[in-house]
ROVOBA-867868 format. One record per residue (C-alpha): x, y, z; residue in one letter; residue number from 1. Coordinates in steps of 0.2 Angstrom, whole numbers. Each point is the difference from the previous one (the first is absolute). Layout:
<pts>
+-------+-------+-------+-----+-----+
!    xx !    yy !    zz ! res !   n !
+-------+-------+-------+-----+-----+
!     X !     Y !     Z !   A ! NUM !
...
+-------+-------+-------+-----+-----+
</pts>
This chain:
<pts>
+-------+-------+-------+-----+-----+
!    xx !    yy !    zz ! res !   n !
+-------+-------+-------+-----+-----+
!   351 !   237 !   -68 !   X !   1 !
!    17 !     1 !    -8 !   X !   2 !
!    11 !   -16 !     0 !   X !   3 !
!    19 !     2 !    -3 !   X !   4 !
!     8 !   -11 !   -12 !   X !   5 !
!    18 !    -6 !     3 !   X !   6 !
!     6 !   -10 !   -16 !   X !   7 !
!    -5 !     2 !   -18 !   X !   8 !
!     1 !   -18 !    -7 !   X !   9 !
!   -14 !   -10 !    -5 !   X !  10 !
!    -8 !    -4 !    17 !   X !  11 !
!     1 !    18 !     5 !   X !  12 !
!    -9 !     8 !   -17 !   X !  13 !
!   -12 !   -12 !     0 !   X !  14 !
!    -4 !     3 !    16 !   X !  15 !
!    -2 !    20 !    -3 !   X !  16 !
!   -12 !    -2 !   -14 !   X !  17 !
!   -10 !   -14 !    10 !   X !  18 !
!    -2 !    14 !    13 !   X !  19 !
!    -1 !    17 !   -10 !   X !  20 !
!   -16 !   -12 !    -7 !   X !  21 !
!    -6 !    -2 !    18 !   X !  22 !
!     1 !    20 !     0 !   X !  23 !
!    18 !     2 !    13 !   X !  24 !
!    11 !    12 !    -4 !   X !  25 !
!    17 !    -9 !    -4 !   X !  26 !
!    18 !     7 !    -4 !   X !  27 !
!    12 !   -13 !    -3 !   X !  28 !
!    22 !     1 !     2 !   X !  29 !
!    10 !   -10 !    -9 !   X !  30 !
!    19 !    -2 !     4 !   X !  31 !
!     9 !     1 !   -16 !   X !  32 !
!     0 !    16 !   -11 !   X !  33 !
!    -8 !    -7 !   -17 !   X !  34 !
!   -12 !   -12 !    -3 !   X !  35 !
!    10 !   -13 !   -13 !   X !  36 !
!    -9 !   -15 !    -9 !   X !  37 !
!    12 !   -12 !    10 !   X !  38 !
!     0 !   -21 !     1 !   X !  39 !
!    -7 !   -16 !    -7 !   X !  40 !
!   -17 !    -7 !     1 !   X !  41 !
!   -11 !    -2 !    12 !   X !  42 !
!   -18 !    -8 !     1 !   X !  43 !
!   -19 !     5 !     4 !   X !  44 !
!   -10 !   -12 !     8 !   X !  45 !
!   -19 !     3 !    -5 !   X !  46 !
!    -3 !     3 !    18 !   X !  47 !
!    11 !    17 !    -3 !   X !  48 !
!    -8 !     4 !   -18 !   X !  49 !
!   -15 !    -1 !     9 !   X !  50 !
!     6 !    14 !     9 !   X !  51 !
!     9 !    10 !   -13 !   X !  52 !
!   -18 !    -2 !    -9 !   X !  53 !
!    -9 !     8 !    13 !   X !  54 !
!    11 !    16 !     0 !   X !  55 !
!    -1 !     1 !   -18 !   X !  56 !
!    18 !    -6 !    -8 !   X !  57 !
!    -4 !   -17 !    -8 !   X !  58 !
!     3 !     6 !   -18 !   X !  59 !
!    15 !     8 !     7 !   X !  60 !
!     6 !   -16 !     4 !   X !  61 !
!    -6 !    -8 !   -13 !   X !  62 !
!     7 !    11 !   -13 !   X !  63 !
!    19 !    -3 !     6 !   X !  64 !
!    -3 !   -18 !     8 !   X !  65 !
!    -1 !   -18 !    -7 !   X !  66 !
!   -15 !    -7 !     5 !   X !  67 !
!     4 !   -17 !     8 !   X !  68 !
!    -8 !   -18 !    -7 !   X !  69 !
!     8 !   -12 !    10 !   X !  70 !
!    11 !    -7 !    10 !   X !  71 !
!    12 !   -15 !    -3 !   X !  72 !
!    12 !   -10 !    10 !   X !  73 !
!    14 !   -12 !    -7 !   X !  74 !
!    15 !    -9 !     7 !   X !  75 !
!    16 !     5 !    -3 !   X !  76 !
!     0 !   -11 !   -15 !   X !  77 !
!   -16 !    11 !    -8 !   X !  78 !
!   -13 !   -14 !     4 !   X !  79 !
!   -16 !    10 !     3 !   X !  80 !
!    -8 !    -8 !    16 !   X !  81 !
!   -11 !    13 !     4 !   X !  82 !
!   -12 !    13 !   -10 !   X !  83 !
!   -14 !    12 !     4 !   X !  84 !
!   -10 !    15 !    -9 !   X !  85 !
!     2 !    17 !    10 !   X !  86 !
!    -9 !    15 !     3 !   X !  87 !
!   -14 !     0 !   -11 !   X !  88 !
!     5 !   -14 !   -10 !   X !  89 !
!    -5 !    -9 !    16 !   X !  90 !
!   -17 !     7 !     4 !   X !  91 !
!     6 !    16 !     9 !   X !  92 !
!   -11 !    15 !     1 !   X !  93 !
!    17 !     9 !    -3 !   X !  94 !
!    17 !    -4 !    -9 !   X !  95 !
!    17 !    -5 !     5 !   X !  96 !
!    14 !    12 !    -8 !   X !  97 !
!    19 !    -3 !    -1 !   X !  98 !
!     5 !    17 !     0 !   X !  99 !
!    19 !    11 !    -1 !   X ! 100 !
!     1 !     7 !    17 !   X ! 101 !
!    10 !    16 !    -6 !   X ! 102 !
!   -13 !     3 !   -12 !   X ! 103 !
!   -15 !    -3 !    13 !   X ! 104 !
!     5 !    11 !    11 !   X ! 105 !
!     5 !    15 !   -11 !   X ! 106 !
!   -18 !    -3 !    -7 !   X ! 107 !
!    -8 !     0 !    19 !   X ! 108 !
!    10 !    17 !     4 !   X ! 109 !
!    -8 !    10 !   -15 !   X ! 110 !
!   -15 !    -7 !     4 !   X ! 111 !
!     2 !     5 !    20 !   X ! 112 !
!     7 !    15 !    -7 !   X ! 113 !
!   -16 !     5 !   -11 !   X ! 114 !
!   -11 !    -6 !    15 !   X ! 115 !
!     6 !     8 !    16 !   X ! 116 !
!    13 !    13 !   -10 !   X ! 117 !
!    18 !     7 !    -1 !   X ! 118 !
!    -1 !     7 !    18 !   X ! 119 !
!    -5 !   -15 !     9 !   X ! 120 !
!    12 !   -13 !    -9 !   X ! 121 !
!    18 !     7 !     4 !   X ! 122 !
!    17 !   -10 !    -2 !   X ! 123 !
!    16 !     4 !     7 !   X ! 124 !
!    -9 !    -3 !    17 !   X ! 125 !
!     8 !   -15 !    11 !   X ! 126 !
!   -10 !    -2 !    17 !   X ! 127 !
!    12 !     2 !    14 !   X ! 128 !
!   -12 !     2 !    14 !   X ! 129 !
!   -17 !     3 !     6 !   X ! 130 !
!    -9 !    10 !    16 !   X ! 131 !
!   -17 !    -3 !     8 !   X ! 132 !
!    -7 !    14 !     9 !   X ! 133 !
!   -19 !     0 !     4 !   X ! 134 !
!   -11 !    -6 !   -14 !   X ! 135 !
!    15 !     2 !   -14 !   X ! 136 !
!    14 !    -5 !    -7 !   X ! 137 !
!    16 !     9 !    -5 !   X ! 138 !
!    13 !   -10 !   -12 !   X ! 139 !
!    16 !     9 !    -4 !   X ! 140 !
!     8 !    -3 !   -18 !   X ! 141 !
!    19 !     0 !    -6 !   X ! 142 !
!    11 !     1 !   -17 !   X ! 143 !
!     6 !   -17 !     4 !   X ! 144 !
!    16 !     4 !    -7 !   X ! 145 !
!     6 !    15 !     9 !   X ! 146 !
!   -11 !    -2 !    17 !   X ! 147 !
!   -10 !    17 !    -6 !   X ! 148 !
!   -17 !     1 !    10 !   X ! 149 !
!   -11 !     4 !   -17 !   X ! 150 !
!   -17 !    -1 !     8 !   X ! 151 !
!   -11 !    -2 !    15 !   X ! 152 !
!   -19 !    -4 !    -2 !   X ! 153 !
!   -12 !    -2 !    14 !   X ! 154 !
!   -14 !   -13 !    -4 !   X ! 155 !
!   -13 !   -11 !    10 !   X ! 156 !
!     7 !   -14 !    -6 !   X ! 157 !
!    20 !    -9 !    -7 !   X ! 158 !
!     0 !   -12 !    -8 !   X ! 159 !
!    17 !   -10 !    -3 !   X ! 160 !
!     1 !    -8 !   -18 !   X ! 161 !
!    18 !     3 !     1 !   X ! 162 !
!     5 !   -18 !    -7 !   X ! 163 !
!    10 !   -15 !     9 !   X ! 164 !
!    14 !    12 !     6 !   X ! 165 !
!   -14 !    11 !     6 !   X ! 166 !
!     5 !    14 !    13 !   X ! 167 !
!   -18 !     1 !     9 !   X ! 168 !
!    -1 !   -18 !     3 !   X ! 169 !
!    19 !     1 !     6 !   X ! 170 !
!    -7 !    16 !    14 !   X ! 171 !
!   -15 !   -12 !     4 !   X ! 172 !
!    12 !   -18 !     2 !   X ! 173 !
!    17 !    10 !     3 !   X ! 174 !
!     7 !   -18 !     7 !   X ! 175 !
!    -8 !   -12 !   -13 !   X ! 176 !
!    19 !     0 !   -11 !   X ! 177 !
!     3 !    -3 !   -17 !   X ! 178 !
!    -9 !    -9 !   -16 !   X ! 179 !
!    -3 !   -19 !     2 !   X ! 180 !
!    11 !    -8 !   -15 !   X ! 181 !
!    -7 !   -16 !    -5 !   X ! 182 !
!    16 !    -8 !   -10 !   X ! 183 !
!    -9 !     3 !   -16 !   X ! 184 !
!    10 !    12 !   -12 !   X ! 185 !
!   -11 !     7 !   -13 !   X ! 186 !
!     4 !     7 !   -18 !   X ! 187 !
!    -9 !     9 !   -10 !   X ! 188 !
!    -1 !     5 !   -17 !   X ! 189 !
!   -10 !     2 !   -19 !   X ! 190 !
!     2 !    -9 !   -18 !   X ! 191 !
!    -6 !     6 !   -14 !   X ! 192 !
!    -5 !   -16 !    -9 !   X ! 193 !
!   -12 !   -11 !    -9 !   X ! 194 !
!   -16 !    -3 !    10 !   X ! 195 !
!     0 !   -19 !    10 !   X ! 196 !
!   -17 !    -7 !     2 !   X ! 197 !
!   -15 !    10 !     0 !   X ! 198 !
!    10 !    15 !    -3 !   X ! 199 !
!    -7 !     6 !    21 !   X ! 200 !
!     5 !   -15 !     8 !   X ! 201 !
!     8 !     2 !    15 !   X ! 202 !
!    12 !   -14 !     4 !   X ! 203 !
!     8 !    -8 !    16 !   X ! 204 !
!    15 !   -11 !    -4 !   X ! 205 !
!    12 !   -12 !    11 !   X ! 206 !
!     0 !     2 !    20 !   X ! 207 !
!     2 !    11 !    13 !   X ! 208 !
!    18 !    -7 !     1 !   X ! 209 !
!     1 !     8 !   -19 !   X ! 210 !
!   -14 !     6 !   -11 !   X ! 211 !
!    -7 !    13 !   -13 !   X ! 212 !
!   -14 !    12 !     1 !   X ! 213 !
!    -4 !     7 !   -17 !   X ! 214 !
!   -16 !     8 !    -9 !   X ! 215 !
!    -1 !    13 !   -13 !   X ! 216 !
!    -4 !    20 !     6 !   X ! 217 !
!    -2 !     7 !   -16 !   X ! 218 !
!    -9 !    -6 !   -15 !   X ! 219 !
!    10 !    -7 !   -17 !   X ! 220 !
!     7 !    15 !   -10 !   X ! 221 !
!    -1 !     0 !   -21 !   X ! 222 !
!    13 !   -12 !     0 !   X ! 223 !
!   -10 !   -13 !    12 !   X ! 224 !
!    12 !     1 !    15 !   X ! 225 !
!    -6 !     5 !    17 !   X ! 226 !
!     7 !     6 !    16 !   X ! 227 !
!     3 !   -16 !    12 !   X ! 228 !
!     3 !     4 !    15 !   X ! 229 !
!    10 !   -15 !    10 !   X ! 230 !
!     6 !     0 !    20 !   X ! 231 !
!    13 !   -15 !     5 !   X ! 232 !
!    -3 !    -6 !    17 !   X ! 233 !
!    18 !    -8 !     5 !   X ! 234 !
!     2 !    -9 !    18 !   X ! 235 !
!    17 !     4 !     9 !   X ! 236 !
!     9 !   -16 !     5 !   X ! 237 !
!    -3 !    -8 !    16 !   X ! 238 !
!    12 !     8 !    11 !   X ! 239 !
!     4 !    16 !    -8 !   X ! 240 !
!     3 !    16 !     7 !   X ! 241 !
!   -15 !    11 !    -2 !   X ! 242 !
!     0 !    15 !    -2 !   X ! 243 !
!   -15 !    13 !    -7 !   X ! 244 !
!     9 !    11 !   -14 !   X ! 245 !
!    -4 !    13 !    -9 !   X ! 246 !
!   -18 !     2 !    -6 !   X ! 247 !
!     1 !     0 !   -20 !   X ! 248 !
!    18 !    -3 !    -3 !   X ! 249 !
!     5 !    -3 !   -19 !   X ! 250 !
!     9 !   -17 !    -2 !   X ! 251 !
!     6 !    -7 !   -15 !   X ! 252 !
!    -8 !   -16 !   -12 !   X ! 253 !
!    15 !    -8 !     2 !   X ! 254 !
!    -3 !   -12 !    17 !   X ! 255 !
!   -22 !    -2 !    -5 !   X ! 256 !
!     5 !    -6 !   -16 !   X ! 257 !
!     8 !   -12 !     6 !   X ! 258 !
!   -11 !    -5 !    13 !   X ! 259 !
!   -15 !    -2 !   -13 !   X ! 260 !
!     9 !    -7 !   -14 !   X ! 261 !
!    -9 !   -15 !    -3 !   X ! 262 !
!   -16 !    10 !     3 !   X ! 263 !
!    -4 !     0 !   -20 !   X ! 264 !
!   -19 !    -8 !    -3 !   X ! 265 !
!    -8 !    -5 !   -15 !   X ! 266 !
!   -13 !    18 !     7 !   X ! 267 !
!    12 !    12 !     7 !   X ! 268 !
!    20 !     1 !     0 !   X ! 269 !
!     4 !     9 !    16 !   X ! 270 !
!    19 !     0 !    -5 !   X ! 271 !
!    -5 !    11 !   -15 !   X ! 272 !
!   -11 !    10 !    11 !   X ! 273 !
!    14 !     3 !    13 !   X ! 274 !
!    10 !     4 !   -16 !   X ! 275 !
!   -12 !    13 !    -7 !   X ! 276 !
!    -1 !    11 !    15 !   X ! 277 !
!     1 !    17 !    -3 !   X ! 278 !
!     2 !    14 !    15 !   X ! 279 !
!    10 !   -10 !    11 !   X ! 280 !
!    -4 !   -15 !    13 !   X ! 281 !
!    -3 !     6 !    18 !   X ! 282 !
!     3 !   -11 !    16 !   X ! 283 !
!   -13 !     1 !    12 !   X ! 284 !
!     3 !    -7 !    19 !   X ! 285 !
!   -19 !   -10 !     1 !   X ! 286 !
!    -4 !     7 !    19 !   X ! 287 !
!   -14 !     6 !     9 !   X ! 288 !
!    -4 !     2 !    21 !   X ! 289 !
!    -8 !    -8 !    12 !   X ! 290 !
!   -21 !     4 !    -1 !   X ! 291 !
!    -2 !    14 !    14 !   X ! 292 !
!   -16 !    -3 !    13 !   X ! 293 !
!    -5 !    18 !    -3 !   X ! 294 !
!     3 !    16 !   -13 !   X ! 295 !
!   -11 !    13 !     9 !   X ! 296 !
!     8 !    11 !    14 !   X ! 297 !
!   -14 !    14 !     3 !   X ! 298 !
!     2 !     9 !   -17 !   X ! 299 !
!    11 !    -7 !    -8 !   X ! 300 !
!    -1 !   -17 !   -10 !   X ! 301 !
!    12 !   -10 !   -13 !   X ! 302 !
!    -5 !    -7 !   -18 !   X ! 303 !
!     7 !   -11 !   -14 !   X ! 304 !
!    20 !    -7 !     4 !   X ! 305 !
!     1 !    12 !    15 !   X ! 306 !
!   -13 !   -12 !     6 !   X ! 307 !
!     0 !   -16 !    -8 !   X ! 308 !
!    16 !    -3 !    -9 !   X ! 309 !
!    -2 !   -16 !    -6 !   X ! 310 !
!    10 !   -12 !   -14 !   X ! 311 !
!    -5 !     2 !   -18 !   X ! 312 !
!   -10 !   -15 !     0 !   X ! 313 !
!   -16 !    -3 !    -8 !   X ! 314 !
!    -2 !    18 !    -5 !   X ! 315 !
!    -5 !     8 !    14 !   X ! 316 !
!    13 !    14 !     6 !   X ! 317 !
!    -9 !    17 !   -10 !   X ! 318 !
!   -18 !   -10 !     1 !   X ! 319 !
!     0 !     0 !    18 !   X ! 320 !
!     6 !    18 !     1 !   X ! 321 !
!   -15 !     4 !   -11 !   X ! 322 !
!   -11 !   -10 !    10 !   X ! 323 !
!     6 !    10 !    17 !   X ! 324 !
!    -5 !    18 !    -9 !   X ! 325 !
!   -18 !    -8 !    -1 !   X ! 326 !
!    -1 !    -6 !    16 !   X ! 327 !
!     7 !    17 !     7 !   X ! 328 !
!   -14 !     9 !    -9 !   X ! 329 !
!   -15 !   -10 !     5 !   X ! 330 !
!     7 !     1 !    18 !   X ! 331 !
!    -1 !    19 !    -2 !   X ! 332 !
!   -15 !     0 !    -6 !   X ! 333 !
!    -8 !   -12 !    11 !   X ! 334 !
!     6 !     9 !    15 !   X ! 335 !
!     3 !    18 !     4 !   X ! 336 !
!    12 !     0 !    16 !   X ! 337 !
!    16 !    -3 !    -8 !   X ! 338 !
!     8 !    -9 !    14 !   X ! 339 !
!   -12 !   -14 !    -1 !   X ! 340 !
!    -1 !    -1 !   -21 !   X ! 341 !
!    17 !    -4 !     1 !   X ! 342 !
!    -1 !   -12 !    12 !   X ! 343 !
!   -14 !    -8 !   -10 !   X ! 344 !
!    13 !     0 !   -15 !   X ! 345 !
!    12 !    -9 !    10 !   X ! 346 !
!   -13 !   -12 !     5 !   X ! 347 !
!    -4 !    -2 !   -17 !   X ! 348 !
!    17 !    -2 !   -11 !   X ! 349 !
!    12 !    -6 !    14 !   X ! 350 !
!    -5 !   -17 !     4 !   X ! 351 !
!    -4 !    -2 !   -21 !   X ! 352 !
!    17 !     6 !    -4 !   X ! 353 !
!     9 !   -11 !    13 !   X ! 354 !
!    -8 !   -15 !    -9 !   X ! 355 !
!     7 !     5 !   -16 !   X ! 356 !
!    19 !     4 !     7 !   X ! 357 !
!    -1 !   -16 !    10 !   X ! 358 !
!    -7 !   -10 !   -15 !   X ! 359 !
!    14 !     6 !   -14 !   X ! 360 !
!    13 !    -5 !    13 !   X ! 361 !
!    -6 !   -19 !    -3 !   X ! 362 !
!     0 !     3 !   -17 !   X ! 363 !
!   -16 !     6 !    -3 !   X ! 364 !
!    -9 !    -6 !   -16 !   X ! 365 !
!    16 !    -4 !    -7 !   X ! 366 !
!     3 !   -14 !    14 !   X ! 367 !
!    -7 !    -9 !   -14 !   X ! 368 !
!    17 !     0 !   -11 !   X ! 369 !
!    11 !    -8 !    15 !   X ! 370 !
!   -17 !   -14 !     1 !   X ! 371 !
!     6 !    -4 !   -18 !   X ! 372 !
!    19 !    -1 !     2 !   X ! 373 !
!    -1 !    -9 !    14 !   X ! 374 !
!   -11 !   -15 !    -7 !   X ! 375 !
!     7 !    -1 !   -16 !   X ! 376 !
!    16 !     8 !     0 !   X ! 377 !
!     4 !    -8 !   -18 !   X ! 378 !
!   -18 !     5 !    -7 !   X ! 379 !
!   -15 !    -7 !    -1 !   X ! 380 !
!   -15 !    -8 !   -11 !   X ! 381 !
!   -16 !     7 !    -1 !   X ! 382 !
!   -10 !   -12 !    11 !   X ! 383 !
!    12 !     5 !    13 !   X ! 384 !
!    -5 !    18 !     1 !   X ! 385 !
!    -9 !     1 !    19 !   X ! 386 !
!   -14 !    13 !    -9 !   X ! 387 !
!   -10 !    -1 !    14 !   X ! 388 !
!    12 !     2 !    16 !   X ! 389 !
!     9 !    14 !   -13 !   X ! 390 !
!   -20 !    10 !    -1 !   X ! 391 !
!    -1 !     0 !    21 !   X ! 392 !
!    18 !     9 !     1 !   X ! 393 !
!    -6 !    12 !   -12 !   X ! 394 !
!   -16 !     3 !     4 !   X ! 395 !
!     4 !     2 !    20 !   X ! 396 !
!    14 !    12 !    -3 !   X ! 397 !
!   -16 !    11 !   -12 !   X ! 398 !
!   -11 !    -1 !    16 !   X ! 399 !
!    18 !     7 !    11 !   X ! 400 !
!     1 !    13 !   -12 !   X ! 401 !
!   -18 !     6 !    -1 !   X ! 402 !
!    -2 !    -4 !   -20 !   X ! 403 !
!    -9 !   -14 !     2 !   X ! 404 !
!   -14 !     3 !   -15 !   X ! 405 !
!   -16 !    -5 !    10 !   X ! 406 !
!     3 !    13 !    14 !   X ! 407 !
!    10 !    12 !   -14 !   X ! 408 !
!   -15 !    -1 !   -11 !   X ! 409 !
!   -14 !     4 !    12 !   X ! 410 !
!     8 !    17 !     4 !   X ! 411 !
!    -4 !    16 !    -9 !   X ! 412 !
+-------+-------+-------+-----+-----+
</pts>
């Protein structure tokens, strides 16, 4: 059987090597011309390790990750109202990593390159449309800068992992419309800084009507200073014209400074981390799309954010992706008509990913945060902490997600 490949991010080379490991024949397109380490941090849930594991790249990840320890909440004045050990600091089989995105998924392309080779890994190739005739498939590729038709490859099965603006769901859905923008602006950025806390903590601060997202993605150079990673989740005004901008645009300290100003804790001063950014500050328009009933159409089927889009809550977006390659796999496996695997995918990762979409939109784990600001908007004492009502909104949104450690644990 050969599969097609449309889309050369994280979902889509995992997703080759999980099934060159099934013994496929995989070739993979990617859109842009060269492969650059490109954006901020991301997060791997142990449920994703687990899968990285089993295709043989956890010291690859380990070697350019920081292995996570926990995971903290505090208010908006830097009370700490919730804290709990991750990964294998919590009993899982596997770890939890906070990773550089860019650097991830330059490491996964010369490992799919080393796996599958040069000939079947080519960039340069945006999908621009597919044929079925019979039992195959025929996808046709451009230069997405000049309209150039740069190949055509016939296959058994496409798959899309062509991301949120991703043409083969567009060819499947061609009425569904734009991205869904939630009013959240996101901005991104990294600090080189002094470590805060455990030194791989990572840390929610505020509310969803403004808060902080920071951990560490590289461990503390000779001087004792480590990469932070931090993301600002800034709400819109009520009645503001919204509008979703461009993706990764770079916006100046200026207005966040101001915003965080008082943000300065006896543990972490995030006007001196905003302050320290080097590389730039990029806005990011927090969107995603409505869950889809079904991915499969005869041969061809959808993957990662051309699937499941969803907000970057609870640090699921690449885990999920990872998570669809091994469902993909074992559904191959399992069954030999094509046609019927995929349906059996779809059967598998639609309805779980729907959960996870719809759950991030009420906030997901982090529904937690707008709990505390709401019931003690001045702060709170310690005997005032809700611990137990705080451990069902976590642990539910675990089972959502498909990490919780009992079920996690028991697989292989």
């Amino acid at each position: 059987m050969k599969i097609l490949i449309a889309g050369g991010g994280i979902g889509g080379l995992v997703t080759a090597m999980r099934l060159h490991q099934a013994g496929f024949e995989v070739k993979v397109f990617e859109s842009v011309e060269e492969v650059k380490p490109l954006g901020v941090g991301i997060n791997l849930l142990p449920h994703a390790v687990r899968v990285l594991t089993n295709i043989g790249l956890l010291d690859k990840v380990a070697a350019i990750a920081v292995e996570t320890k926990e995971l903290v909440y505090a208010n908006r004045f830097g009370q700490f109202f919730w804290s709990e050990p991750r990964g294998k600091f919590a009993g899982y089989r596997w770890p939890q990593f906070s990773i550089h995105r860019g650097r991830f998924q330059v490491m996964l392309w010369e490992e799919t390159l080393q796996t599958i080779g040069t000939e079947n890994l080519k960039t340069n190739c945006h999908l621009q449309s597919f044929e079925e005739k019979g039992d195959k498939i025929t996808a046709t590729f451009i230069n997405k800068e000049t309209g150039e038709i740069i190949a055509k490859e016939e296959g058994d099965i496409l798959i899309g992992a062509d991301g949120i603006n991703s043409v083969l769901r567009q060819t499947l859905y061609p009425n569904e419309g734009g991205v869904v923008f939630s009013g959240n602006i996101l901005y991104r950025g990294t600090a080189l800084m002094k470590p805060y806390k455990t030194g791989s903590s990572m840390a929610m601060i505020g509310s969803m009507k403004q808060k902080m997202v920071i951990y560490p993605i590289g461990e503390p150079d000779a001087e004792g200073n480590q990469v932070i990673n931090w993301v600002a989740n800034v709400r819109e005004p009520e009645g503001a014209k919204i509008t979703v901008r461009d993706w990764n645009r770079k916006v100046e300290k200026g207005p966040l400074l101001a915003l965080y100003k008082d943000w300065k804790f006896d543990w972490i001063n995030v006007p001196e981390m905003i302050e320290k950014t080097d590389g730039g500050i990029f806005e990011f328009p927090m969107s995603d799309r409505n869950p889809l009933d079904k991915w499969s159409f005869s041969r061809v089927t959808l993957l990662g954010d051309a699937a499941h889009p969803m907000y970057p809550i609870g640090s699921n977006g690449a885990s999920q992706a990872i998570l669809d390659a091994e469902a993909l796999a074992l559904a191959l496996l399992a069954e030999k008509d094509v046609m019927k695997a995929l349906q059996n995918y779809d059967a598998e990762r639609v309805p779980a990913t729907a959960k996870v979409v719809l759950q991030n939109r009420q906030k997901g784990p982090d529904f937690i945060m707008d709990l505390m600001e709401e019931r003690f908007p001045a702060g709170f004492s310690e005997e005032e902490i809700p611990h137990e009502e705080l451990q069902q909104i976590m642990n539910q949104y675990k089972q959502v997600a498909g990490f919780d450690i009992q079920s996690l644990n028991a697989k292989s």
